[in-house]
N, CA, C and O atoms as a GROMACS GRO file, in nm:
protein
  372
    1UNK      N    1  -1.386   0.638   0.023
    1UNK     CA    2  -1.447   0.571   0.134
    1UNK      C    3  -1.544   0.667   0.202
    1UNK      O    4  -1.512   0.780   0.239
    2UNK      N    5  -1.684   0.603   0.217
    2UNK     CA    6  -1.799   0.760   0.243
    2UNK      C    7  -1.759   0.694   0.381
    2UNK      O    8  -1.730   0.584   0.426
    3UNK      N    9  -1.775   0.830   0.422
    3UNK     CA   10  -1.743   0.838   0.588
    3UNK      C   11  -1.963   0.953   0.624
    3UNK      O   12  -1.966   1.063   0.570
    4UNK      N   13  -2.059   0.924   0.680
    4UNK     CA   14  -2.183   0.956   0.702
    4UNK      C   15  -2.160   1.034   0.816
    4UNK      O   16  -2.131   0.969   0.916
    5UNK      N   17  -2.166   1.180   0.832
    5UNK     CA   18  -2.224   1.284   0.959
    5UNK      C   19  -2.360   1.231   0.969
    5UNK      O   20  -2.430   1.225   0.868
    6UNK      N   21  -2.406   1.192   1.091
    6UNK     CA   22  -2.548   1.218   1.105
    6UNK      C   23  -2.590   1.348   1.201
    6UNK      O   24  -2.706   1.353   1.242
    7UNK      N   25  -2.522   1.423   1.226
    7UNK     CA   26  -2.548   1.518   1.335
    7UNK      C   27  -2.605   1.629   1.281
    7UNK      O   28  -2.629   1.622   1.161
    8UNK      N   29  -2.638   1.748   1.349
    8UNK     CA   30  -2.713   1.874   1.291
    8UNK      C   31  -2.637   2.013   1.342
    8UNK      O   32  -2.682   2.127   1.344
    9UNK      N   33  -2.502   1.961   1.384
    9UNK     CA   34  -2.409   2.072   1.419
    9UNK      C   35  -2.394   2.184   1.324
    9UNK      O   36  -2.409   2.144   1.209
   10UNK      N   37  -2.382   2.249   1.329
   10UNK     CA   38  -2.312   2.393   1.220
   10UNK      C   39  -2.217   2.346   1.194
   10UNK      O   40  -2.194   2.342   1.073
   11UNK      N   41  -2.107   2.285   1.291
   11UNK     CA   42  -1.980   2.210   1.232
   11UNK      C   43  -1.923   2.097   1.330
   11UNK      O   44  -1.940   2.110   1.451
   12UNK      N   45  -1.857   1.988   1.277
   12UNK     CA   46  -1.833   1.882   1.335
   12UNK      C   47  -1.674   1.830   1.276
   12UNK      O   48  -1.638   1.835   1.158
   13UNK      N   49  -1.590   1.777   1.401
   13UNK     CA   50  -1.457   1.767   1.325
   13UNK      C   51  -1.453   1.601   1.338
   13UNK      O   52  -1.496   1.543   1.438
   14UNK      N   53  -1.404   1.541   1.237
   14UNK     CA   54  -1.430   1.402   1.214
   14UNK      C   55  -1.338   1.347   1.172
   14UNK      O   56  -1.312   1.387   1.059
   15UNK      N   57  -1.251   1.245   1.221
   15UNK     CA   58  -1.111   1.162   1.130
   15UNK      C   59  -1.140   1.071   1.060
   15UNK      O   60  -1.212   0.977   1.093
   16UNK      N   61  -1.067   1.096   0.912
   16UNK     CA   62  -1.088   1.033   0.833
   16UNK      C   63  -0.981   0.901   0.821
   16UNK      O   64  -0.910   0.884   0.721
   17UNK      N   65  -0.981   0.867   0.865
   17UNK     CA   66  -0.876   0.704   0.810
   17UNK      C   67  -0.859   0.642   0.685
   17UNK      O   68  -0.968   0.599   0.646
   18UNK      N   69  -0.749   0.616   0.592
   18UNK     CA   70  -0.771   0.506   0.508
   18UNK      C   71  -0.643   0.503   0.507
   18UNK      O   72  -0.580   0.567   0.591
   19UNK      N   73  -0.578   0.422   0.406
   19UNK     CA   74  -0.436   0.349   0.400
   19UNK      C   75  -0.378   0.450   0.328
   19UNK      O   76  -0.434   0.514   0.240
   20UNK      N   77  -0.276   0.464   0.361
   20UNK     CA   78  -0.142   0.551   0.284
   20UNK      C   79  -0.082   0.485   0.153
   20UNK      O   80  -0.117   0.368   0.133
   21UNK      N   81  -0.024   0.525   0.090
   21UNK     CA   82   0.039   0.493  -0.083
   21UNK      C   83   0.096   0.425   0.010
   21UNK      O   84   0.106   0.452   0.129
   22UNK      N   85   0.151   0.290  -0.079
   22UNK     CA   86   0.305   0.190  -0.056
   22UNK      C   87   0.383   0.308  -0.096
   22UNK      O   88   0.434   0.361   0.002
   23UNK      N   89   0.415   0.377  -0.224
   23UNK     CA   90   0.530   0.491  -0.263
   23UNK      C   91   0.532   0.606  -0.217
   23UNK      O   92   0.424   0.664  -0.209
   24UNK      N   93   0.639   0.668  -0.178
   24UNK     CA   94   0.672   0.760  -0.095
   24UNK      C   95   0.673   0.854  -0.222
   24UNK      O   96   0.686   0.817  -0.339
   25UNK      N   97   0.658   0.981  -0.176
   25UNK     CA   98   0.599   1.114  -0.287
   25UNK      C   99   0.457   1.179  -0.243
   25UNK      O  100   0.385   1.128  -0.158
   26UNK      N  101   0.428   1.293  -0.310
   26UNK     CA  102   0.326   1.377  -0.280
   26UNK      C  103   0.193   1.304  -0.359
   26UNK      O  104   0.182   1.262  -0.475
   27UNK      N  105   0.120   1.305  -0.271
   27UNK     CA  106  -0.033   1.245  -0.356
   27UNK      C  107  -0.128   1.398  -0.313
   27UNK      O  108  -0.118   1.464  -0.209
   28UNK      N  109  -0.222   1.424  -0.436
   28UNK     CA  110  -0.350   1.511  -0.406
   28UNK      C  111  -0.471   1.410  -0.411
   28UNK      O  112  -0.498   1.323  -0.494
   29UNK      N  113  -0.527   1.443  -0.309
   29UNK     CA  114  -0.662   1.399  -0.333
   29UNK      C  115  -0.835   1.530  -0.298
   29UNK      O  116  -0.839   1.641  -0.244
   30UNK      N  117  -0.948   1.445  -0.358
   30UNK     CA  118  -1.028   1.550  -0.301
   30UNK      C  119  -1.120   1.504  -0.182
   30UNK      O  120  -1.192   1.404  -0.173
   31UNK      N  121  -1.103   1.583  -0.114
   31UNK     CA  122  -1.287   1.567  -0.008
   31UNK      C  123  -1.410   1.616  -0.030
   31UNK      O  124  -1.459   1.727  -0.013
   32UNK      N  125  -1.453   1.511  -0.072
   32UNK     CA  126  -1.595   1.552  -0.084
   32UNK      C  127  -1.718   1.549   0.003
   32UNK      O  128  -1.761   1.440   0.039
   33UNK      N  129  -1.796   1.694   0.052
   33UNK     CA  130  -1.907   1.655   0.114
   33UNK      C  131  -1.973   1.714   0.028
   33UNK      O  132  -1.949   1.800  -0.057
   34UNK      N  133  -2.126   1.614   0.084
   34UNK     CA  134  -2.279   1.627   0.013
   34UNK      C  135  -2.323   1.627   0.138
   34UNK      O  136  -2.278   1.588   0.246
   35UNK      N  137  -2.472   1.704   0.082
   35UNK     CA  138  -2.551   1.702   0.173
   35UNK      C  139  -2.710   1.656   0.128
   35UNK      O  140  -2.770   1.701   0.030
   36UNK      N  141  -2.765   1.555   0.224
   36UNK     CA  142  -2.878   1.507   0.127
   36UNK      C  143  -3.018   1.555   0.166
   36UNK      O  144  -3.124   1.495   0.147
   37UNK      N  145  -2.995   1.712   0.246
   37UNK     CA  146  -3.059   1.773   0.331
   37UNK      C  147  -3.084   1.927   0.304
   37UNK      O  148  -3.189   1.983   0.336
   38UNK      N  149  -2.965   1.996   0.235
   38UNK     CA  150  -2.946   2.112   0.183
   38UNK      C  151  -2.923   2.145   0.024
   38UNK      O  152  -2.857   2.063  -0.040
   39UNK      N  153  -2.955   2.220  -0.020
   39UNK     CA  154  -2.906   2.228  -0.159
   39UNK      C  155  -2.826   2.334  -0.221
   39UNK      O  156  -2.857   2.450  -0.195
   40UNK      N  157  -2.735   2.314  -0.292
   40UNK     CA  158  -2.608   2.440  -0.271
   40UNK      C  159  -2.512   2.392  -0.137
   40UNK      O  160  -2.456   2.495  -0.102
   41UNK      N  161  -2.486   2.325  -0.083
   41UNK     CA  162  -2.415   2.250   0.067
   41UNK      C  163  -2.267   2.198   0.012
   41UNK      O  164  -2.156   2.233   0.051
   42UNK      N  165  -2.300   2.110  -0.086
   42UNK     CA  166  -2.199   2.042  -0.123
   42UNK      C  167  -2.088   2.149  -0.179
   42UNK      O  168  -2.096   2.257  -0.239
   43UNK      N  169  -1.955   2.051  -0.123
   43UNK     CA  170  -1.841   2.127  -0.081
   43UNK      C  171  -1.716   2.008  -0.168
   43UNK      O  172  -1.744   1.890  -0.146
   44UNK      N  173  -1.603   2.025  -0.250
   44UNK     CA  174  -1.497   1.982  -0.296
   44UNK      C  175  -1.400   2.061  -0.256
   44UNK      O  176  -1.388   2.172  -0.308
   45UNK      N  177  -1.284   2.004  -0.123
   45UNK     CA  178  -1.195   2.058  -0.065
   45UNK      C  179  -1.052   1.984  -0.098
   45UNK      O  180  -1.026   1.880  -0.039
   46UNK      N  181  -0.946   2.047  -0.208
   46UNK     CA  182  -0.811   1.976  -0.199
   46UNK      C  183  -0.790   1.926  -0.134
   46UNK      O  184  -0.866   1.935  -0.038
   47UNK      N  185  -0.683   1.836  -0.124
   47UNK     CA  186  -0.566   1.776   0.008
   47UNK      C  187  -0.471   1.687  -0.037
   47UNK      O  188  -0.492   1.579  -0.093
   48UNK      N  189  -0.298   1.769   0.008
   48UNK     CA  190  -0.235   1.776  -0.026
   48UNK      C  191  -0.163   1.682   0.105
   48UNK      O  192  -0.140   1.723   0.219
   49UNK      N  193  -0.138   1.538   0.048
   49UNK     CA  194  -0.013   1.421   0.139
   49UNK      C  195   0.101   1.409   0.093
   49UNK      O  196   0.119   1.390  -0.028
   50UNK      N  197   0.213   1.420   0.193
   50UNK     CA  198   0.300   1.379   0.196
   50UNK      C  199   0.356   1.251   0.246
   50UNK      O  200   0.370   1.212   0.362
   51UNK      N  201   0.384   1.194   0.138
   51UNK     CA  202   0.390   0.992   0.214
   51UNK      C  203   0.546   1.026   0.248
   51UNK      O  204   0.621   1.100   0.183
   52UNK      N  205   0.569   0.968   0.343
   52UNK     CA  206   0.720   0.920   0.361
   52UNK      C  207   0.779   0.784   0.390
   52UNK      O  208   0.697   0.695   0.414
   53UNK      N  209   0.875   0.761   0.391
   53UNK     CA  210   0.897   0.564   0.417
   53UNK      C  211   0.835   0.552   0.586
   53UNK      O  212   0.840   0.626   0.684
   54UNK      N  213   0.768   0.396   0.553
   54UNK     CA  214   0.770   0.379   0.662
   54UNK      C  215   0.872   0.362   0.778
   54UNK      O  216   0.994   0.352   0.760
   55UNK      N  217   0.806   0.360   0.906
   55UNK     CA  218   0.892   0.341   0.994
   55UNK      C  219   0.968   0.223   1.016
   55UNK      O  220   0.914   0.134   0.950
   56UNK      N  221   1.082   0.174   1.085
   56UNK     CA  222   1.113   0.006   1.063
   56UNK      C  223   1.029  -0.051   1.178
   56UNK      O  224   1.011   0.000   1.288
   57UNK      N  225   0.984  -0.162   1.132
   57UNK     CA  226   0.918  -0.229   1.282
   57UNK      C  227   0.989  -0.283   1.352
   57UNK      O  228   1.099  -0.315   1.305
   58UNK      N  229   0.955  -0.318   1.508
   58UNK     CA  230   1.041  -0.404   1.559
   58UNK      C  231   1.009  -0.550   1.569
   58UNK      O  232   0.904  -0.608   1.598
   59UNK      N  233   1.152  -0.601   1.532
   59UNK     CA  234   1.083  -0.727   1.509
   59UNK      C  235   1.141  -0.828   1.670
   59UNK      O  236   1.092  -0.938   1.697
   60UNK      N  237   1.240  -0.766   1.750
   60UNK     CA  238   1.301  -0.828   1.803
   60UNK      C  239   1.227  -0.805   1.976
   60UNK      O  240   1.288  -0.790   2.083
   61UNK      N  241   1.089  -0.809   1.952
   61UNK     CA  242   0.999  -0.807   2.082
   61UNK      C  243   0.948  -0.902   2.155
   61UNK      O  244   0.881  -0.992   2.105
   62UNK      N  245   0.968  -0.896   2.261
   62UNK     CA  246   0.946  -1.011   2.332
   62UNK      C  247   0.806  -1.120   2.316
   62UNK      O  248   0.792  -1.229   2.371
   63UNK      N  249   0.751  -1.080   2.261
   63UNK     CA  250   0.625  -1.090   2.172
   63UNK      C  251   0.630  -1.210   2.091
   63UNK      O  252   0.563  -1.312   2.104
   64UNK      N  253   0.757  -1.172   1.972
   64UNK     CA  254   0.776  -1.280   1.920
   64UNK      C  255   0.889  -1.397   1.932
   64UNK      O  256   0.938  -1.472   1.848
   65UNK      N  257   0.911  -1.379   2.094
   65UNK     CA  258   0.974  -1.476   2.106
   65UNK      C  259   0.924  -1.611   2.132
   65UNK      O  260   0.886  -1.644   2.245
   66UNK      N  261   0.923  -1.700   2.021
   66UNK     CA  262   0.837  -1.833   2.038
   66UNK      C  263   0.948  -1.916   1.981
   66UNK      O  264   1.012  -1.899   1.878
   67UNK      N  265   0.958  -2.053   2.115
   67UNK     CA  266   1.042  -2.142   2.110
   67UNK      C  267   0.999  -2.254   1.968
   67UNK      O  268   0.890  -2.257   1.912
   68UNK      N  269   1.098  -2.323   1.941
   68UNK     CA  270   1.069  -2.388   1.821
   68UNK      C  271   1.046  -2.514   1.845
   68UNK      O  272   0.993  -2.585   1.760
   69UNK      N  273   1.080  -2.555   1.953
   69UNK     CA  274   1.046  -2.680   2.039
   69UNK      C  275   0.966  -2.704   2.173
   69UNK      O  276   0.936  -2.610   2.246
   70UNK      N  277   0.940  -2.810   2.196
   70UNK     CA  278   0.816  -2.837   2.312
   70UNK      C  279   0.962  -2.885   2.414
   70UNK      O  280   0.934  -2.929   2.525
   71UNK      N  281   1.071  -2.879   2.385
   71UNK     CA  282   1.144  -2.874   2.506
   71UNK      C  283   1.212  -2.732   2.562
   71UNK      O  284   1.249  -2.722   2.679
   72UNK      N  285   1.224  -2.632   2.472
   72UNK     CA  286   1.248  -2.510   2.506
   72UNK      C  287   1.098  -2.468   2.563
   72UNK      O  288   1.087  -2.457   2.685
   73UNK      N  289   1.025  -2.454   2.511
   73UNK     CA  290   0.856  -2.409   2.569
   73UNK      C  291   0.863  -2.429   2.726
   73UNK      O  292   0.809  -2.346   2.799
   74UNK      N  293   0.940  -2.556   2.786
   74UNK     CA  294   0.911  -2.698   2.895
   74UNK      C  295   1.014  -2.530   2.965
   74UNK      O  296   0.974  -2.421   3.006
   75UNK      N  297   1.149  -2.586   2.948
   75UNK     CA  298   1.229  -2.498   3.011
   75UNK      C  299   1.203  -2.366   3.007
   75UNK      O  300   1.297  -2.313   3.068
   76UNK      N  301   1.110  -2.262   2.961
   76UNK     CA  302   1.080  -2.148   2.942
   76UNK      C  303   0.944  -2.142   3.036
   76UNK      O  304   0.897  -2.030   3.054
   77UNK      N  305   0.890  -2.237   3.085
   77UNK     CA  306   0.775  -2.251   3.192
   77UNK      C  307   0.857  -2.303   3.320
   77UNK      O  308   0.830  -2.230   3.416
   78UNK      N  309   0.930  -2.383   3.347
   78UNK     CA  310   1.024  -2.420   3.420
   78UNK      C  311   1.084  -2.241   3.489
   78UNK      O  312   1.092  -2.215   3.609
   79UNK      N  313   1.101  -2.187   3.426
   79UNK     CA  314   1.210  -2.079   3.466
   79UNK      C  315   1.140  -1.950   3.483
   79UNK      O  316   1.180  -1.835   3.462
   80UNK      N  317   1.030  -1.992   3.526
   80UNK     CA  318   0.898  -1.860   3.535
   80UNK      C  319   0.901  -1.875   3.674
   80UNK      O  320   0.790  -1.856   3.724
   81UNK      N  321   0.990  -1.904   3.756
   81UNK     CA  322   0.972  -1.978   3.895
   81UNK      C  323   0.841  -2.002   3.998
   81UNK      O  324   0.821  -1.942   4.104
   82UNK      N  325   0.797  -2.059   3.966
   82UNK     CA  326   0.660  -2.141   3.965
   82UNK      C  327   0.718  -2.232   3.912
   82UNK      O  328   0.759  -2.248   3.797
   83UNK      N  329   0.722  -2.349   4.082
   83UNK     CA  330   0.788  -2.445   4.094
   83UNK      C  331   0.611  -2.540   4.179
   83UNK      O  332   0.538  -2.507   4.272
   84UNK      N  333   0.612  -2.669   4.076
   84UNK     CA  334   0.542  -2.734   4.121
   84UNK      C  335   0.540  -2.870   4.221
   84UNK      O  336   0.628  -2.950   4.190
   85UNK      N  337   0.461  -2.908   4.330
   85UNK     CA  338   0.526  -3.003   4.407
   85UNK      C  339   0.480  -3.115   4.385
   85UNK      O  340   0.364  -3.113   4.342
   86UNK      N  341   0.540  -3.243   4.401
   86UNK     CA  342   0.478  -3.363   4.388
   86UNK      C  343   0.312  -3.393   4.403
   86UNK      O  344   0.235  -3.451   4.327
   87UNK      N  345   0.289  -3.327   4.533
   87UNK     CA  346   0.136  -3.352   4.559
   87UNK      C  347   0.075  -3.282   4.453
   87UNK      O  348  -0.032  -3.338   4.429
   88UNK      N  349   0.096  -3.172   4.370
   88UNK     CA  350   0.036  -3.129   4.256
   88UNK      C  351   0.018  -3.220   4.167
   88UNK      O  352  -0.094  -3.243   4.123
   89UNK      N  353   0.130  -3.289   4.125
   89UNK     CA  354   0.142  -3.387   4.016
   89UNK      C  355   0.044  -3.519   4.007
   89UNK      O  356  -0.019  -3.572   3.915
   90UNK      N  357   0.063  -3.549   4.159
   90UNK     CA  358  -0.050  -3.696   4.160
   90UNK      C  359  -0.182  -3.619   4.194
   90UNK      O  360  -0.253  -3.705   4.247
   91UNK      N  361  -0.264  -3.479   4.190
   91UNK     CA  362  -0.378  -3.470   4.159
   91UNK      C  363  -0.382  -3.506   4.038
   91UNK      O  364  -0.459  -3.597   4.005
   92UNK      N  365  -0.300  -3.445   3.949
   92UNK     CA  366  -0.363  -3.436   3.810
   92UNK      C  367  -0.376  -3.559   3.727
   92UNK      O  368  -0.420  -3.561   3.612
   93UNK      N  369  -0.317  -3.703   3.822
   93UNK     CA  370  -0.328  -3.829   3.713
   93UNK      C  371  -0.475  -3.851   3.792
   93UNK      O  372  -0.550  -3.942   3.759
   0.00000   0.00000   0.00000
């Protein structure tokens, strides 16, 4: 994945992102810079990952708590106490 410096620093520190192995174990890979500006520049630097299992997610967040019915939804707005009064009701017909 080319990741582009456009800058003219002597040196610049830059994160590289991409996806980790699904399998846990040591992966090598290389980094490669070019330069399309200098000649003799270009640079091939090891790098040595260690994948490990992922973490567990949580699944039990309030986030995904979504009712399975439009009468739990009713009572789950009901109980936000925000209580509405009649005169509310006959604006809205």
């Amino acid at each position: 994945m080319p990741y582009h410096v456009c800058t003219l620093k002597d040196t610049e520190e830059v994160e590289l992102k991409f996806p980790a192995p699904s399998k846990t174990g040591n992966y090598q890979y290389s980094v490669i810079l070019r330069s399309d500006s200098y000649l003799g520049l270009d640079q091939i630097k090891p790098l040595k990952l260690e994948v490990h299992e992922a973490k567990a997610m949580l699944d039990n967040h309030p986030q995904w708590d979504i009712p399975d019915t439009e009468e739990e939804d009713e009572e789950q707005e009901d109980s936000d106490g925000i209580e509405e009064s009649e005169d509310d009701d006959e604006d809205n017909d």
